[in-house]
Each structure stands twice: as structure tokens, then as C-alpha cells.
C-alpha positions, -999 to +999 in steps of 0.1 A: +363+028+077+334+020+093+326+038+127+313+016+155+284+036+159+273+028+127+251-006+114+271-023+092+254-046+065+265-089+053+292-080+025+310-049+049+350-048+056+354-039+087+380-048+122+379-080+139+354-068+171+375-087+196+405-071+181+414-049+205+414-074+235+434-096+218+462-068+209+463-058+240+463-091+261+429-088+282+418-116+259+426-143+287+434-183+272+432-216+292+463-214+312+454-176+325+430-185+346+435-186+382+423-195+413+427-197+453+452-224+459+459-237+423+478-266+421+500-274+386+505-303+370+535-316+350+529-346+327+560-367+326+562-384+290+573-421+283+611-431+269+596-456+251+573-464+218+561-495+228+561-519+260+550-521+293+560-498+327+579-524+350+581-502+380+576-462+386+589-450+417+577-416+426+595-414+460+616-387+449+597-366+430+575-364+461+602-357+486+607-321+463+589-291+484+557-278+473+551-312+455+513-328+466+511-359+447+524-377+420+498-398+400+503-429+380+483-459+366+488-474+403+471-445+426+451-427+401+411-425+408+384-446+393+374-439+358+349-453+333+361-489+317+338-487+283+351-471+253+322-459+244+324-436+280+356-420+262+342-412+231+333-375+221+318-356+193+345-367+170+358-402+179+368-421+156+365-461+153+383-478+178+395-475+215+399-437+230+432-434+242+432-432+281+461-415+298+475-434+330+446-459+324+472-491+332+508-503+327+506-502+286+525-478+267+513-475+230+533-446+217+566-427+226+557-393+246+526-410+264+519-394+294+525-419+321+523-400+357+514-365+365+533-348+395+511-322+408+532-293+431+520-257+446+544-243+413+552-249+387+591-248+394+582-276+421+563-297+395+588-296+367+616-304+391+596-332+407+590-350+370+627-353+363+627-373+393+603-397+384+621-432+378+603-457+353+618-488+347+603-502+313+597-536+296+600-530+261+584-542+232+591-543+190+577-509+178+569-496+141+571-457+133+582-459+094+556-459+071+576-477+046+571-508+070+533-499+078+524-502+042+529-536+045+502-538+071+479-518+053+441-529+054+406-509+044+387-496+069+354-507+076+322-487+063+319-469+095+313-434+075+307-437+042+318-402+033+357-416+037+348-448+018+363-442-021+331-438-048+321-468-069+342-470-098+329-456-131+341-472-165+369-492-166+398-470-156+423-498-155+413-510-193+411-471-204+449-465-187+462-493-209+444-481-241+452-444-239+481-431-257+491-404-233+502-417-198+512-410-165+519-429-130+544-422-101+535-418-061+531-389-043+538-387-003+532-361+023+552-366+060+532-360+096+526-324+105+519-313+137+500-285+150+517-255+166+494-233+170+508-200+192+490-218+227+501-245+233+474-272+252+462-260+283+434-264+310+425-247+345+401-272+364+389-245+389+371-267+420+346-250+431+339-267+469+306-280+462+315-310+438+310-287+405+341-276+386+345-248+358+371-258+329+390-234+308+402-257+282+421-250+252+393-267+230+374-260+194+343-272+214+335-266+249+298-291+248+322-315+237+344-319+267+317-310+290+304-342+276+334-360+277+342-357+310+304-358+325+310-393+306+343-405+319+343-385+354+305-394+364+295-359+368+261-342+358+260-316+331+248-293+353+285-297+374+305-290+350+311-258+329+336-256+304+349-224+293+370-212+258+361-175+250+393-178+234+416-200+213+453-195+204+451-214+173+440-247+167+423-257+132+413-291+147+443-298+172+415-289+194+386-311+180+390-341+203+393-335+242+433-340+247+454-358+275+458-325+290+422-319+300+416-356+310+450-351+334+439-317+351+405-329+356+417-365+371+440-343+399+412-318+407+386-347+416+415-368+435+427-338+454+398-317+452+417-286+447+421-258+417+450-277+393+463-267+357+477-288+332+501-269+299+518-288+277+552-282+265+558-273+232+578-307+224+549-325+241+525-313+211+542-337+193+526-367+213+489-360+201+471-351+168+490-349+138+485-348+104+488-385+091+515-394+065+504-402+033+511-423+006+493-413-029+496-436-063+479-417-095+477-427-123+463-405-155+459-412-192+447-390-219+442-394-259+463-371-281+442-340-273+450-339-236+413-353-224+415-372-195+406-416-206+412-424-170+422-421-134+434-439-108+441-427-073+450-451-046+459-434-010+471-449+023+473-429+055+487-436+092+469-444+121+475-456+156+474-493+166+443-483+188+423-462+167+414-461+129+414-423+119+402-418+086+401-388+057+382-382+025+419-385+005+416-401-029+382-383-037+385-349-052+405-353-082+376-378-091+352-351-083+368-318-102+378-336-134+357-350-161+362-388-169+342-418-180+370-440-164+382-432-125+384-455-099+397-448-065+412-473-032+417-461+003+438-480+031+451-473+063+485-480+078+486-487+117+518-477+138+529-467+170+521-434+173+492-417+190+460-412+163+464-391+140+439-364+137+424-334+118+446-309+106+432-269+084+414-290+051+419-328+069+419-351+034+416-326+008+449-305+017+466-340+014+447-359-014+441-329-039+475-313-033+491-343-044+462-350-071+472-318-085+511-323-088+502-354-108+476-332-131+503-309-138+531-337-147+503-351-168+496-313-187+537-318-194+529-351-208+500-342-230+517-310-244+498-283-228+499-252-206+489-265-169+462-238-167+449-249-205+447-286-191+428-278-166+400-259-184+400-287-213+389-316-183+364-290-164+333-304-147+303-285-143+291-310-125+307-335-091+321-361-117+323-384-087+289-386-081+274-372-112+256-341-088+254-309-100+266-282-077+248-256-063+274-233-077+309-237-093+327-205-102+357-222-108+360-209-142+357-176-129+386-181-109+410-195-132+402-169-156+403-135-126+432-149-112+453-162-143+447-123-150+457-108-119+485-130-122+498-125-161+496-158-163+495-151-205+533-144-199+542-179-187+567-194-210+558-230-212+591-248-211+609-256-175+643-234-168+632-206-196+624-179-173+652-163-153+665-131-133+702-132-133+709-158-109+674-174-103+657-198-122+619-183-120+588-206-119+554-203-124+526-227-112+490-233-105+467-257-093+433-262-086+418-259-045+384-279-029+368-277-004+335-290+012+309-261+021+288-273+054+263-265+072+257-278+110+227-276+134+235-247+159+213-226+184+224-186+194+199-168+220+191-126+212+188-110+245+179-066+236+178-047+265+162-015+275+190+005+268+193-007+232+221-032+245+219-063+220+239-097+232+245-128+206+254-161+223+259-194+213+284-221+229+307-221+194+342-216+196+361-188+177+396-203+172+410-169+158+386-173+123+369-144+134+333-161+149+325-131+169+331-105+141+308-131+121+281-125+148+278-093+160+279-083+118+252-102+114+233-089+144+237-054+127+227-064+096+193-080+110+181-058+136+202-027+121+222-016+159+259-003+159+283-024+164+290-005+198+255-018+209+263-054+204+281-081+228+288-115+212+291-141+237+307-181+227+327-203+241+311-218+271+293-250+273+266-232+289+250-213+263+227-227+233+239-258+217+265-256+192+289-286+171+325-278+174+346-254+152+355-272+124+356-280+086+344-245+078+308-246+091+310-225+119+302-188+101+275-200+080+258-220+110+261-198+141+255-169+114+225-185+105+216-190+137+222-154+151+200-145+122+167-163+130+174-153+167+176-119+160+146-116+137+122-132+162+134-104+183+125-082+152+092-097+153+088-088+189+102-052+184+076-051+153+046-063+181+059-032+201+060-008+177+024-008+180+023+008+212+045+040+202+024+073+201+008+080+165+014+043+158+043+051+130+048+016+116+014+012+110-001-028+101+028-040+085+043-073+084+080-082+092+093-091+058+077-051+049+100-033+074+140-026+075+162-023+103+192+004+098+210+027+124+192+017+155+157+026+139+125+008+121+115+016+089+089+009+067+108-005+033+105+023+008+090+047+031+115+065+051+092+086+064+074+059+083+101+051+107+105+050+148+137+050+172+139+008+187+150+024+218+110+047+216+096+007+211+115-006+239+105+024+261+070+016+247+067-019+256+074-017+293+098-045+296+137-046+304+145-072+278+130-089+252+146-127+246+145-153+221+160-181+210+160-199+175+180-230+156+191-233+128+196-267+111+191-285+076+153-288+065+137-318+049+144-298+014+179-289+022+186-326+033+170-338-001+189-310-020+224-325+000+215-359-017+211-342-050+234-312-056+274-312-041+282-283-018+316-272-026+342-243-025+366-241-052+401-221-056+429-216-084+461-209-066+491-188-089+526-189-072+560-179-086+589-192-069+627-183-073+651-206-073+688-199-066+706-219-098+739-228-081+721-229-038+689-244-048+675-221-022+636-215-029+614-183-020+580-177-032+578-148-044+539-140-055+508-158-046+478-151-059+446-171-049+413-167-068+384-181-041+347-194-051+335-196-018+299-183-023+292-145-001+318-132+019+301-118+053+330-099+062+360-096+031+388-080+053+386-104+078+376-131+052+411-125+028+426-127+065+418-165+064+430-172+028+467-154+038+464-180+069+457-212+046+480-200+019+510-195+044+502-229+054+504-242+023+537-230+015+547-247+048+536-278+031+555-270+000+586-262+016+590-266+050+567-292+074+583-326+079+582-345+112+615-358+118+610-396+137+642-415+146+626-449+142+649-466+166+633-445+190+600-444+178+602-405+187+599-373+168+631-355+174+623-320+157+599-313+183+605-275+186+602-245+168+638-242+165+638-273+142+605-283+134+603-255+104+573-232+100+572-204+075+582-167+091+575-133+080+611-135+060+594-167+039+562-148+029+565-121+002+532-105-018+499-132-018+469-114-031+435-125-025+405-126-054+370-133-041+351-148-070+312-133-069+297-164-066+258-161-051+245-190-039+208-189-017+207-225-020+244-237-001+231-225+034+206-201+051+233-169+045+247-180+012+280-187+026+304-213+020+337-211+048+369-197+042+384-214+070+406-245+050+397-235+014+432-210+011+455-242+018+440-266-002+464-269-037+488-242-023+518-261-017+504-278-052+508-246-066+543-239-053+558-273-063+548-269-096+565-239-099+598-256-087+592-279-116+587-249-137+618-230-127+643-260-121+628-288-143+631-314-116+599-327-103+599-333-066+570-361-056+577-363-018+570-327+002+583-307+011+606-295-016+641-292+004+672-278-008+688-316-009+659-329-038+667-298-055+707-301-063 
């Protein structure tokens, strides 16, 4: 155990440095906040999917004690009219959804008045009393239906366009002796992350606000609402030092925020907005999915073609869009591939990211079909899978700046025993259970964003990180005060990181995996300017002990300076600080993608990779299921911090076996309305559903993927798990389940 008096180095296991606050609750979230006078507000949620309000009568709801105002589309203040003035960071084409905007209702759930009350008893009572009388209008929440409307996107983005064809996949399909085709399909998922959407809009008196917003990006809705609110920057200051959980829920500013900010400007009082836990199922979601593969190989088992055509949901309003039918094109080598995306509108709000957004759709279901394709040709899943390697992105014909994907299939089909697998389905049992084993193959993207930290070292050897990132509980902090340590060599008891405010250095949201190796990066050029001023310093000391040295010829370790190789030559940074004569020495550095890495983006792929091992048991006469081992094998280039990095992979692979087995939005499509929205019936996997998943990291160096050498760990561990664990049903039970998750019903 390392002892926070100690440096600790990049590659050291250590505690979570904002551990302890959150264990013992003086970590404080968005709806903990308070302030004189705060006023809450309830959102009350439309009855229908589609139409028009008629008439909303408030009267009552306003006649409750303690209740200050109830706002509709009729009394609500003036806002901006473009779209473009409610687009953030991560819009997506079309027309930003505006809450209590006019008399249109687009989905079922949409807020449509807010009744603001001195409690929250008041405001909740209030809201039942709200009477809406509705024109309604022909609505569409079955996907069956939607695929009839289906359409391609425009080339907004090109990253979610599908690659160019390469052969003649269709001609090579029909040649090939070896065949495969059937369609895959995933439900909507909703996020339910432990906090549920919340913001504080704290009014200040002086026509500035603070927000503490449940968010993955406070510059983001300080932008947002400067832009739809008319405020300055400089007036508004959004807070998130913490986040209960979101893995993009909290990418785009939700209703919530809009709401608590539209009350505090109209009233000019403190007001907070929280969601109930069955109104997270009126925002972002993961989109269903419709996947069509099609694979042919000659007698050997090499892959002659593929064909993967995918259609996901979106709202009538908005066209959100994932990188789906790509990554089976990119992992497996082919002459003939060719690949089609659409979209299906229907009433529903916009779908939106969700841990892995496109990959833990497209290549989970991409990977079912390779391993009903392995059955076909004859061979062991994991043997299939080596024979169609590519060292290279097939897609686009890139090499990658590293691929340990072998590695991974060959540590982890050890760890496993994956040599013991008997190859035919329903030939391994233990007395009443039918045991299963499967695999499949993981992908990720490894990114790297433009993000500025500040280094502030005080005279007291005090060291404080800051950038505006967000830590969503992937361990951002940990990530910054180890790399601090590493750089300018202080304890970890000598370092403060500070995020999660709009008003430090400029940082992209949380997302996609980017943020450790890009505020990381960051913190490291920051803290070695300050090494270069501490190196300037040294010079004054008594005796000189440094000597003329450069900074790449010193080391930083246990709160002193070294000469590399020369112990001897060494001096206490609190003697150079005492030396120098000033209380603080500042800098600030960014760190972004130079004209050589942008030209090596265009030439090599930047990827994580993953082989996922599960056994399931299967109940031969219940058809109950429980996974039983898990191991995951992770290329995912250095590890900063491997305790709190095998943390995330047990986080994606319990996510994954939600996929597999439980996740499925339940919509009554007369209704237009989710009606499992709680955790009572909207099922999640609890500590009884998870047994033993082990965690291999792969030693995978790579200087070239970013500054630090690291990848992201954030999404890799889900991508292919539920894969994994449905082709281990198949395994155990011989029935191949297509449509996730695998319940007891497609079993018997």
C-alpha cells in the first residue's frame, strides 16, 4: 500500500484520492446545494406521445400553500428562437428540444409546466393539480413500424457515415460456400445512474447565478445557457465537482437545467430542479437497433465477405447518430465488406450516448453473428477468430499504432482454460445446469481531446491541479493528482486536484474515454513548466547543488530534486521555494493534437481492443441463467493507475451482462410510454447477478496513441460482454437468441 506521504509514479495501484469524501458523504452532488430562500421545482410530465396542449389550468396547483408560480408555455420568460442558440458541445443535427417552448408535445413524459413551491411537499402536491386538456395526435413508438420510415442521414460527420465498400461483398456472399445471414436487435436502454438529474440555480442578487448541475461538462452548459438565457460568461458559473454516475446521460445540458434556470431568472430567487427516477426515462436513451449481417467463408473458415446493415432510432426532431456497422469491418480481414446505416424517426425524445455509444451496439451484435458463423464453418469461436485477424484497420487499410489483441486472446483464453471447452452445444454440464462457455472480441476508439489544467505550488510545498473536466466516478482526480506526483515527485498529501467548474482552464466534456489521457496530459506539461521554474530556482540555493543542468537531466521523487544518476546532487523543493522568495509559482499549459499527431490520426487507427471469456449456467428444466466467471483480457495501451483502472472494466463488464440478460425498455405503444420506468421493473444487474470477473491488462506500450501512452478504460470493458455471455447461452443450451437480452421465455 502506498502511504500518502509518499510520490507515487504512472503504472502505481493505489486508492481513489476522493475516496474518502465520497464514503463518507462530504462529497456534495447537484441537488445538495443550498441556499437562502430556495425555491423547488417540480416538472409535471405530459399524458400524451404526440399532440398539442388545448388548455392548462394552473389555478389549483397555485391555490396549494407555499406554491409561487406555476410556469407553462403561456407565462414562461423570453428565450432564444434559433436553434442554433440551443445547441451545445454535442448537438446533434436538427432542432434542440426546448421544454415549455409552445403548445407542441413531441414525446410522452415531456415536461410541459413547472410548479415552483417553498418545498418540495408543496411542489409535488401542486403538480398533481395541474389540469391539461390535450389535442391528440397519431404517434409511433414501435420500431417495427419506424423501419418503414427509415432514411440515411446526411454526411454531417463523416465518422458515422459507413466506409466505401471494398470488393464485391454481395457477389463474394453468393459465391462462398460457407454462409451465414439473420438480424440482430438490441431494445432502448436508459441511464440510471445512482443520481438521478439534478440542478441548484443559486441567484446570486446581482444578475449572476452559480449552477450545480448534474453534467459531464460544466463549459458546456455555461455555454448553453449564456446562449439561450442572454447572459455573459462572466455571469454564470457552473459547478459539478461531482457526478453520481452518468457515462454520457450527462453529455448534453437536460430539461432539468433549462427548467431551474428559466424559474431563477423569472423569479429571481435560488430554485432546484430533480428529476424522478421514472422521469429519466423521458431523455437520453440508448437507441434501439436493428442489425442485418451477413458472413461467408470458403471451406477453411476465411472470411469471402461481409455485410452489415444497421438502423437505429431517433426522434422526429433530431437525427442522433452512432458509428454502428463499422467495427466488424475494421477487426476482421476481408477483401469483400460493405456496410449501410439508416435511421428510424419516432416519437420519443433523442436518443443519446450511452458507456461505448455505437460500438457496444454494432460490435456486440457483430460478434454474435461471428460466432454463429465459427458454428457454421466448423471451428472453435476463439480459432475463428485468430484465423480472420487483422494487423491492420481492414476498414480503412491503416495500420494501428498498436494492437495487442493477440496477446489478449491468447492471456486470457489462458487464464480462462479456454483449452478445456468442449466444442459442441449442451456437452458440458454440472448436475442440473447446462454449462456454457463463450467469447468475443471488444473495440474501442482511443482519443485524445484538447484540454488545458493550471499548476499552482505554493510556499509550503502545497501543489493544486485544476482543469474544468468532469470526474463522473472514472476516477479523473486520482488520474491527476498521480500524475502530478509522478512529474514534480510531491506526496500525494501535498496535492489538491480541482475540476468540475466552468471556471477553471478549458476542458471538452467527459466522454468516449478521452478524459485520463487528455487532462493527464495536460496536468503533465503544466506541472513540468512549474519544474522548469523550480529548476530556475534551484539556482539560488546555497552551494548551488543542482548545478547547470537542463530539465530533461534532473528527477523529481519524494518532494526533492535530483540530478539523474547522481543522488548525491539533490536539494529539498520546499529549500527552492524558500530560495526564490515567492509564495507561489503558477503556470498554465495545453495540451492538444500537433500537426504530426493530426497527420499520424489520418494514417494509423487509434484503438483499444478486448477478448471477453464468460461461462454461464443454465438451469435445464427453469432456463434460469447466471454468469458465473468473466474474464476480460484489455489492450488498452499504459494503465496510469491499475486498481482503479480494473475498477472500470468490472463497471463495463457488469454493464454488459445487463445487456445480455437484463436491460429492455418496456413501451406500451398505445401509449407511446415506457411503463418499466423504475428500478423495481426496469432490471439492472445486483450484487446476487455478478459472481467472479477477472481483469488481464495486456502490456501494450504505445508513445505514439497520445502524450502519456494511454488509451481509456472508460467503455472498453462493455464492449462484446453481453456478446460474450450470449454465446455462452448458445454454448450451454444450443439455442441461439438474436434479440437481447436473453430472458427466461427465449430460453424454454
Amino acid at each position: 500500500m502506498i502511504h500518502p506521504s509518499s510520490s507515487v509514479k504512472i503504472g502505481d495501484a493505489f486508492n481513489r484520492v476522493d475516496g474518502f469524501d465520497k464514503v463518507t458523504g462530504r462529497a456534495r452532488y447537484a441537488a445538495e446545494f443550498d441556499a437562502p430562500d430556495l425555491l423547488h421545482g417540480w416538472v409535471v410530465s405530459s399524458d400524451i406521445a404526440k399532440g398539442k396542449i388545448a388548455a392548462i389550468d394552473g389555478a389549483a396547483a397555485r391555490a396549494v400553500a407555499g406554491v409561487v408560480e406555476v410556469i407553462t408555455h403561456q407565462n414562461r420568460p423570453h428565450v432564444a428562437w434559433l436553434d442554433r442558440s440551443h445547441a451545445d458541445e454535442v448537438s446533434v443535427p436538427g432542432s434542440p428540444f426546448r421544454a415549455l417552448y409552445d403548445d407542441e408535445i413531441a414525446f410522452s413524459g415531456q415536461p410541459i409546466a413547472l410548479v415552483v413551491a417553498t418545498t418540495l411537499e408543496a411542489a409535488r402536491e401542486a403538480a398533481a393539480l395541474v389540469h391539461v386538456d390535450y389535442i391528440a395526435a397519431p404517434h409511433n413508438t414501435d420500431m417495427r413500424v419506424a423501419l418503414g420510415e427509415k432514411f440515411k442521414p446526411r454526411k454531417k460527420r463523416s465518422t458515422f457515415v459507413p466506409p466505401k465498400a471494398r470488393g464485391d461483398a454481395k457477389a463474394a456472399f453468393a459465391a462462398a460456400p460457407l454462409k451465414h445471414s439473420a438480424n440482430y436487435t438490441l431494445p432502448m436502454h436508459f441511464h440510471n445512474p445512482m443520481e438521478m438529474h439534478a440542478t441548484t440555480v443559486v441567484w446570486k442578487g446581482d444578475g449572476t447565478i452559480v449552477v450545480h448541475d448534474k453534467t459531464q461538462g460544466a463549459q458546456n452548459v455555461q455555454h448553453y445557457l449564456c446562449s439561450v438565457f442572454g447572459f455573459s460568461a462572466a455571469d454564470v458559473r457552473v459547478m459539478n465537482p461531482y457526478v453520481g454516475g452518468a457515462f454520457g446521460s450527462g453529455l448534453r445540458p437536460q430539461y432539468q437545467v433549462y427548467l431551474a434556470t428559466l424559474a431563477a431568472t423569472m423569479l429571481e430567487r435560488s430554485v432546484r430542479v430533480v428529476l424522478t427516477r421514472q422521469q429519466m426515462f423521458t431523455h437520453v436513451h440508448r437507441p434501439q437497433a436493428v442489425q442485418s449481417v451477413q458472413l461467408a467463408t470458403d471451406a477453411s473458415g476465411l472470411l469471402q465477405a461481409i455485410v452489415n446493415d444497421a438502423t437505429t432510432s431517433t426522434s422526429r426532431f433530431e437525427n442522433y447518430m452512432e458509428v454502428v456497422c463499422n467495427w466488424g469491418l475494421m477487426n476482421y480481414r476481408c477483401g469483400n465488406a460493405a456496410a449501410a446505416y439508416t435511421l428510424a424517426p419516432m416519437d420519443t425524445y433523442t436518443p443519446g450516448d450511452m458507456r461505448a455509444p455505437g460500438a457496444a451496439t454494432g460490435m456486440t451484435l457483430f460478434e454474435i453473428a461471428i460466432d454463429e458463423m465459427a458454428y457454421r464453418a466448423g471451428l472453435d469461436p476463439l480459432a475463428f477468430r485468430r484465423l480472420n485477424y487483422s494487423d491492420v484497420d481492414a476498414m480503412n487499410d491503416k495500420p494501428f499504432t498498436s494492437k495487442s489483441l493477440r496477446q489478449a486472446y491468447d492471456e486470457g483464453a489462458e487464464r480462462f482454460g479456454w483449452h478445456r471447452r468442449s466444442h459442441a452445444p449442451r456437452s458440458m454440464r454440472a448436475g442440473c445446469d447446462l454449462i456454457g462457455w463463450g467469447m468475443a472480441t471488444g473495440m474501442w476508439d482511443a482519443l485524445f481531446m484538447k484540454t488545458t489544467a493550471s499548476a499552482r505550488l505554493l510556499a509550503s510545498g502545497e501543489l493544486e491541479v485544476a482543469t474544468a473536466a468532469a470526474d463522473i466516478g472514472t476516477g479523473t482526480y486520482t488520474v491527476m493528482a498521480q500524475v502530478a506526483s509522478d512529474t514534480l515527485g510531491l506526496p500525494l498529501s501535498q496535492i489538491r486536484a480541482r475540476l468540475g467548474d466552468s471556471a477553471l482552464p478549458a476542458s471538452p466534456v467527459e466522454g468516449g474515454s478521452w478524459m485520463a489521457a487528455s487532462a493527464g496530459a495536460a496536468v503533465q506539461l503544466a506541472c513540468q513548466a512549474i519544474g522548469q521554474q523550480l529548476l530556475a530556482a534551484a539556482d539560488r540555493v546555497e552551494g548551488r547543488p543542482l548545478g547547470q543542468v537542463k530539465l530533461e537531466a534532473v528527477e523529481f521523487h519524494d518532494g526533492r530534486m535530483s540530478v539523474r544518476g547522481n543522488p548525491a546532487r539533490s536539494v529539498a523543493i520546499l529549500d527552492i521555494l524558500a530560495a526564490s522568495g515567492q509564495e507561489v509559482l503558477a503556470a498554465q499549459a495545453t495540451a492538444k493534437p500537433g500537426v504530426g499527431d493530426l497527420i499520424s490520426m489520418k494514417r494509423k487507427a487509434r484503438n483499444t481492443h478486448s477478448a471477453i471469456f464468460a461461462e454461464v449456467r443454465v438451469d435445464e428444466e427453469l432456463g434460469v441463467v447466471r454468469v458465473s466467471r468473466i474474464v476480460c483480457a484489455v489492450a488498452a495501451g499504459r494503465i496510469i493507475n491499475p486498481k482503479t483502472a480494473r475498477s472500470q472494466i468490472l463497471g463495463g463488464v457488469v454493464m454488459g451482462i445487463g445487456m445480455a440478460l437484463h436491460e429492455e425498455a418496456l413501451t406500451d405503444h398505445r401509449l407511446g410510454r415506457v411503463m418499466n420506468h423504475s428500478f423495481a421493473e426496469y432490471h439492472i444487474p445486483v450484487n446476487a447477478d455478478i459472481d467472479t470477473i477477472e481483469v488481464i491488462f495486456v502490456d501494450e506500450p504505445d508513445p505514439e496513441v497520445t502524450p502519456l501512452g494511454v488509451k481509456g478504460l472508460g467503455e472498453i470493458g462493455i464492449v462484446g460482454t453481453a456478446a460474450a455471455v450470449a454465446n455462452a447461452i448458445f454454448h450451454a443450451t444450443g439455442k441461439r437468441v438474436r434479440a437481447l437480452p436473453v430472458t427466461i421465455d427465449k430460453l424454454l
